[in-house]
C-alpha positions in Angstrom: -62.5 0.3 -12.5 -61.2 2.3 -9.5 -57.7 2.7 -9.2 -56.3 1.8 -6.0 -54.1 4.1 -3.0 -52.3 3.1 -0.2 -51.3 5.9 2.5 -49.0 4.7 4.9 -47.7 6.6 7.5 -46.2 6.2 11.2 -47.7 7.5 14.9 -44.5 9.1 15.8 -47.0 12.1 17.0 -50.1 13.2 15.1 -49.1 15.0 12.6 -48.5 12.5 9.8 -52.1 10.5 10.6 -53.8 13.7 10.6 -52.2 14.4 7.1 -52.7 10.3 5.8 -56.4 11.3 6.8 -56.7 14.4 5.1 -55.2 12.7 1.6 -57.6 9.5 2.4 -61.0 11.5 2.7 -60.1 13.4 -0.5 -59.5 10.7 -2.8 -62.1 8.9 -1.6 -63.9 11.6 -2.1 -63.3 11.9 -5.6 -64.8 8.5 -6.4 -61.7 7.6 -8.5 -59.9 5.6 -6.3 -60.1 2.6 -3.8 -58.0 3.7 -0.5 -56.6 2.2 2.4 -54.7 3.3 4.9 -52.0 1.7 7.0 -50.3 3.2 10.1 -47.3 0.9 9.3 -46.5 0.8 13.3 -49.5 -1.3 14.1 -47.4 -4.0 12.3 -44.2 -3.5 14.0 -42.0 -6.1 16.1 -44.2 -6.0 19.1 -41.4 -5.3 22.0 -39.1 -2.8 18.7 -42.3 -0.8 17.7 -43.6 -0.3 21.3 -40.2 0.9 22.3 -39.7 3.2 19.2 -42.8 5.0 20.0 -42.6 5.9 23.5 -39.1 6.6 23.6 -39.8 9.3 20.3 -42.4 10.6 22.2 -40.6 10.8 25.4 -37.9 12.8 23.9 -40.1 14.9 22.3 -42.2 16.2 25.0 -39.7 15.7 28.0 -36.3 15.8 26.8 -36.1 18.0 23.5 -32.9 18.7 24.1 -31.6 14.6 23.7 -34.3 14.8 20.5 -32.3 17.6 19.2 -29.0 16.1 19.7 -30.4 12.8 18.1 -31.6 14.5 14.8 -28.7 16.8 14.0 -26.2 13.7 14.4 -28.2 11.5 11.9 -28.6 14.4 10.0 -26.0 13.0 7.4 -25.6 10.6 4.4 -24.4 8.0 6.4 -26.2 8.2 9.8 -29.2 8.6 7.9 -29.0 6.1 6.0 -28.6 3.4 8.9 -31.2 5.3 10.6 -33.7 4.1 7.7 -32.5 1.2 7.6 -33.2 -0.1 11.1 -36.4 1.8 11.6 -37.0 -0.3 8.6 -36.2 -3.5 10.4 -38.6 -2.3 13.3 -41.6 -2.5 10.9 -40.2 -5.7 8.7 -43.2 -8.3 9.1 -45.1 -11.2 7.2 -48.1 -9.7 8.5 -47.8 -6.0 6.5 -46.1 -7.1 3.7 -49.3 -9.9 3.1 -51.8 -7.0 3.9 -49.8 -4.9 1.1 -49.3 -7.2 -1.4 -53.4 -8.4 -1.2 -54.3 -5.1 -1.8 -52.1 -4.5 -5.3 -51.8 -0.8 -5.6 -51.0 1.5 -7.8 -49.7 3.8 -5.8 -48.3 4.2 -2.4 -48.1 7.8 -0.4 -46.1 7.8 2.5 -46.5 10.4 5.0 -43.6 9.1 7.4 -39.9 8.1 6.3 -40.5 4.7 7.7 -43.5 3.8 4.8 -41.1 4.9 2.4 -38.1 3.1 3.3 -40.7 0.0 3.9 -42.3 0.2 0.0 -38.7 1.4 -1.4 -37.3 -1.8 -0.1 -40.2 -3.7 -1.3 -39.7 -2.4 -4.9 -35.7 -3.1 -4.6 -36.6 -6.8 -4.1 -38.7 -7.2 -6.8 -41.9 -7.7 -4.5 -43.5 -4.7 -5.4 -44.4 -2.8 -8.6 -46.3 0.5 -7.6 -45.4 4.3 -7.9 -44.0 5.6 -4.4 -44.6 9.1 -3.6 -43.4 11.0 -0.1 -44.6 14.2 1.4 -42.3 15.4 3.9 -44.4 16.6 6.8 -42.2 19.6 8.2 -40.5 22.6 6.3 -37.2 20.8 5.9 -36.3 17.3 4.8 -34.2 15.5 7.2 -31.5 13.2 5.5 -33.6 10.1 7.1 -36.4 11.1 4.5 -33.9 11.0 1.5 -32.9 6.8 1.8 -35.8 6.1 -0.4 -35.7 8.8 -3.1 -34.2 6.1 -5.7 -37.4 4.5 -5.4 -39.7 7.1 -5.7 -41.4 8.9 -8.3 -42.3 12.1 -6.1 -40.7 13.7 -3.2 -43.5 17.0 -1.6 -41.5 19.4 -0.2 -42.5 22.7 1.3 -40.4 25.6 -0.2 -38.4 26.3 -3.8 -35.4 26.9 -1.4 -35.7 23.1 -0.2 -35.5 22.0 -3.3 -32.5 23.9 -4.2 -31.1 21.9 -0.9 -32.2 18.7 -2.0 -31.0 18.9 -5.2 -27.7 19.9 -4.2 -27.6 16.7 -2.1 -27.7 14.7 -5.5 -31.7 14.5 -5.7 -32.8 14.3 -9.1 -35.0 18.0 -9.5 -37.7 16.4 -11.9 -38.9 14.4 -9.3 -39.0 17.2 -6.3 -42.5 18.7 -6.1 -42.5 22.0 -3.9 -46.6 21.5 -3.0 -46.8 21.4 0.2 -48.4 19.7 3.4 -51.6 19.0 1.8 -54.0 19.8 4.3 -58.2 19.2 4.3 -60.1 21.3 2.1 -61.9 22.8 5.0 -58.9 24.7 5.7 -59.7 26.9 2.8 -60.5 31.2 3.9 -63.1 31.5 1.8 -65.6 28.8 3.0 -65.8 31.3 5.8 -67.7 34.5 7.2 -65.8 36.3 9.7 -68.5 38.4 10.9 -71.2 35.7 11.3 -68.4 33.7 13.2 -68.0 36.6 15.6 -71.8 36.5 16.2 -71.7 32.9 16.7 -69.5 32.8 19.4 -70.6 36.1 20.7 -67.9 38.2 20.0 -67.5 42.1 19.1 -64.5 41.6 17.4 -63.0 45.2 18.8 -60.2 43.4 20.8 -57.8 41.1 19.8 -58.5 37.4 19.6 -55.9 34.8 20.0 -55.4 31.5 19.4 -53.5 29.3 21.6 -53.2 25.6 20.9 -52.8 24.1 24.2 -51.5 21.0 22.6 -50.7 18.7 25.1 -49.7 15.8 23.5 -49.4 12.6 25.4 -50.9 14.5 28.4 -48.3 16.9 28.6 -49.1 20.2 30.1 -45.9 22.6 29.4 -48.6 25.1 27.8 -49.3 25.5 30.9 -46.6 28.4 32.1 -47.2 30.2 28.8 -51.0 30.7 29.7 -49.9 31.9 33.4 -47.8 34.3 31.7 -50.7 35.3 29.5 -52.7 35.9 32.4 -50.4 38.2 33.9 -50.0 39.9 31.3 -53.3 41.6 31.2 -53.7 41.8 27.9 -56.7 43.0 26.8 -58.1 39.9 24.3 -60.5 37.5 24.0 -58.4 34.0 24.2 -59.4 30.5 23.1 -56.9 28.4 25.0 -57.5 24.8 23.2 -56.6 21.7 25.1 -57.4 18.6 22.6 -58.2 15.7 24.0 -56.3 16.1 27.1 -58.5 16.0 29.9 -56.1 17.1 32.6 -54.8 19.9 30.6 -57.8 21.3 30.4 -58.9 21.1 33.8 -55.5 22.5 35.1 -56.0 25.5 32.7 -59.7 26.0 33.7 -58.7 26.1 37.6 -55.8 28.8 36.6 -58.8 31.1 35.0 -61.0 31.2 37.5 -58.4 31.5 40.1 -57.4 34.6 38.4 -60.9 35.5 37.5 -59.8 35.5 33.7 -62.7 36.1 32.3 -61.3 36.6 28.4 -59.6 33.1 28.5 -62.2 30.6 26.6 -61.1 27.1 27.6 -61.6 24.2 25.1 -61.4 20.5 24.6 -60.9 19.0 21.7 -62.5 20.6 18.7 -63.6 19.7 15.1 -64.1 23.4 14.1 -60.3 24.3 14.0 -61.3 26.3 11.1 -63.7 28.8 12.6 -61.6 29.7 15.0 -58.6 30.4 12.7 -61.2 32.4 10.9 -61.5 34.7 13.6 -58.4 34.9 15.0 -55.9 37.6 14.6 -52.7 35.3 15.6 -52.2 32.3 16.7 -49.9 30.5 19.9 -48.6 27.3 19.2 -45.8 25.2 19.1 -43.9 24.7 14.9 -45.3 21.6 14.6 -45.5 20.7 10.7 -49.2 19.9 10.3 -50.5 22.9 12.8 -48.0 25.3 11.5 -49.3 24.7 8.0 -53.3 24.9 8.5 -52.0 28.4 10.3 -50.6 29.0 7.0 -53.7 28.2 4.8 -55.3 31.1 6.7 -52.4 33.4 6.7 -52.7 33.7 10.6 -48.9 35.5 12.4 -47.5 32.7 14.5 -46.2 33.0 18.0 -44.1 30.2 18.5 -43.2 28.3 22.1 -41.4 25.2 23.4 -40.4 23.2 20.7 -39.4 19.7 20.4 -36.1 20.3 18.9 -35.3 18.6 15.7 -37.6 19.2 13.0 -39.3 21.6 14.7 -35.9 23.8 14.9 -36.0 23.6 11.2 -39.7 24.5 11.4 -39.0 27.6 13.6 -35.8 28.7 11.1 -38.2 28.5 8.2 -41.2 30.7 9.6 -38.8 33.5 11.4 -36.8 33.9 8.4 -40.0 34.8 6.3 -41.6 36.7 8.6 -44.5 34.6 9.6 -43.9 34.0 12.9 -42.1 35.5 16.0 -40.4 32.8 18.5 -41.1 33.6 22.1 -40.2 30.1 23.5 -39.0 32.5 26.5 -41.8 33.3 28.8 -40.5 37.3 29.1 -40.5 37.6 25.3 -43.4 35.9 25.0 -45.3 38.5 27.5 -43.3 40.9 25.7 -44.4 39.7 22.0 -48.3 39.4 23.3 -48.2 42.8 24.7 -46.2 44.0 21.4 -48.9 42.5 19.0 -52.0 43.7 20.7 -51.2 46.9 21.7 -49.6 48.3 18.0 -51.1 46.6 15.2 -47.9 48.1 13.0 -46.6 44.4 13.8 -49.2 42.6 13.3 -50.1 44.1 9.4 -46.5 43.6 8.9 -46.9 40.2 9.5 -50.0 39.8 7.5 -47.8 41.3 4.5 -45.9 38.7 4.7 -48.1 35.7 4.6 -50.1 37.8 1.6 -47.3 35.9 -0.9 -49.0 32.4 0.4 -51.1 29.7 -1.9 -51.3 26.7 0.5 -55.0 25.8 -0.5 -53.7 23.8 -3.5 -51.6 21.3 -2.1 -54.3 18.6 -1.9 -55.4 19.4 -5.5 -51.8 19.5 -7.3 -50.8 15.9 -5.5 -53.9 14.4 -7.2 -53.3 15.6 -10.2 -49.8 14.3 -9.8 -51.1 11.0 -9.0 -53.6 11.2 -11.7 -50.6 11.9 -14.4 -48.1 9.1 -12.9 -51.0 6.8 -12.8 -52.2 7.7 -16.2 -48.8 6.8 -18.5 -49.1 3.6 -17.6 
């Protein structure tokens, strides 16, 4: 008999349903386990959840700097800790907790606080008896994620030095697992050929080639000035400028080509072969969002970071710099700076590349089933 898994996880963004996705095709994959997945907002107070959601995304992509202030002040035990417990109220309904009890499972991963808190509360009451475990979905744990670590049997983190942090913040060690964002297995180097990629899209490979990620999200087009910049710059590189699903993005950013007859910028829409392109790039542009920033990391691609969101994406920026993965050039004259810098004296770039050679991200997935697996197992 299959064992059953419930991911959970919030649309504040994309990141964490890309990642509930990733962990859902994997162990369903496996044949071992019955999965369902729940974005735990679709059973939110109507008017609460609504509100939540657009005014998280508003902040995000128009006013980081209120996003910023907003994170660092509920950045505490206390603030934190009311924080949970409203979004918790936001998502409190008849309607989820019948759709979660039906389903029985054995164990719930969360890949937003607000599932945690949700099932932590759930197993406080007595409603409830399933393993919980969370993977934090950016490179440091904000205090919002800790409310539930009572609860829990595992907490993912991203680095040995976070889990020095947490555990100085009273979490117990044993249960802090420093895995990883666990990320599809297509995101794995050696599935691909680097020279037949370069033939597939036509490419010598004697120039640099960049990856930008556009982004975009919510139709926001703030990628937009970096790319102009790029332009001017006249750097010599082939450029794949991707744009996702956002259809006036990418028609703003294909009119700004051809005006400047840009021949080496490659606009995309959205794409399904992230991969390939990661393959062949020799750095990537993009802002330090969690779930990009890591699949950058499985293919131990230099960073070039730009606006941010503030909040965890600060953290995300501190984490990357500090090691040496990635340059911030939120700045548009560092950035032209940076671009001209990386393609003109590859020094920087191999020095980079040193630096991401101590990276093992391809084993995330792999270690949190066996995890699961082992808590499921001593039952």
């Amino acid at each position: 008999m299959k064992k059953r898994l419930l991911v959970m996880y919030a649309t504040y963004g994309t990141g964490h349903k890309s990642i509930a996705k990733y962990i859902d095709d994997y162990f369903t994959d496996s044949n071992a386990y019955e999965v369902m997945e729940i974005d735990i907002l679709q059973y939110a107070t109507p008017f609460l959840g609504t509100f939540t959601n657009k005014f998280y995304n508003k902040c995000m992509y128009a006013c980081p700097w209120l996003w910023n202030i907003i994170y660092y002040m509920t950045d505490n035990s206390v603030a934190g800790k009311v924080s949970a417990k409203l979004q918790s109220k936001v998502v409190s309904s008849k309607k989820i907790k019948k759709v979660i009890l039906y389903f029985n499972t054995d164990v719930v991963i969360a890949t937003h606080f607000t599932a945690a808190t949700y099932i932590s509360k759930l197993k406080k009451q007595k409603e409830l008896d399933t393993h919980l475990i969370s993977v934090v979905t950016d490179y440091k744990a904000h205090r919002i994620w800790l409310d539930s670590y009572k609860s829990e049997d595992a907490l993912i983190v991203n680095s040995i030095e976070e889990k020095r942090t947490l555990t100085k913040r009273g979490i117990n060690p044993h249960i802090i697992h420093t895995f990883g964002i666990p990320v599809s297995s297509k995101y794995t180097q050696s599935l691909y050929d680097k020279n037949d990629l370069l033939k597939k899209f036509h490419l010598t490979g004697e120039r640099p080639i960049i990856l930008f990620y556009g982004g975009g999200g919510n139709g926001s087009t703030t990628t937009l000035p970096y790319l102009l910049t790029l332009i001017e710059s006249k750097i010599d590189a082939d450029v794949f400028f991707v744009c996702g699903r956002n259809q006036e993005l990418k028609k703003r950013a294909e009119g700004m080509a051809k005006r400047h007859e840009a021949t080496n910028i490659h606009v995309l829409g959205y794409i399904t072969n992230g991969p390939e392109y990661l393959t062949i790039s020799d750095f990537v542009i993009t802002k330090p969002g969690g779930l990009t920033v890591t699949e950058c990391l499985c293919f131990k691609k230099p960073m070039v970071l730009i606006r941010n969101s503030g909040g965890q994406e600060h953290d995300n920026i501190r984490f990357l710099t500090k090691r040496g993965y990635a340059i911030n050039a939120v700045w548009y004259l560092k950035f032209a700076r940076t671009l001209k810098r990386l393609c003109n004296n590859p020094i920087h770039l191999e020095k980079m590349n040193e630096n991401l050679e101590e990276l093992n991200k391809e084993e995330a997935m792999k270690n949190l089933f066996k995890l699961v697996e082992d808590i499921t197992s001593e039952e």
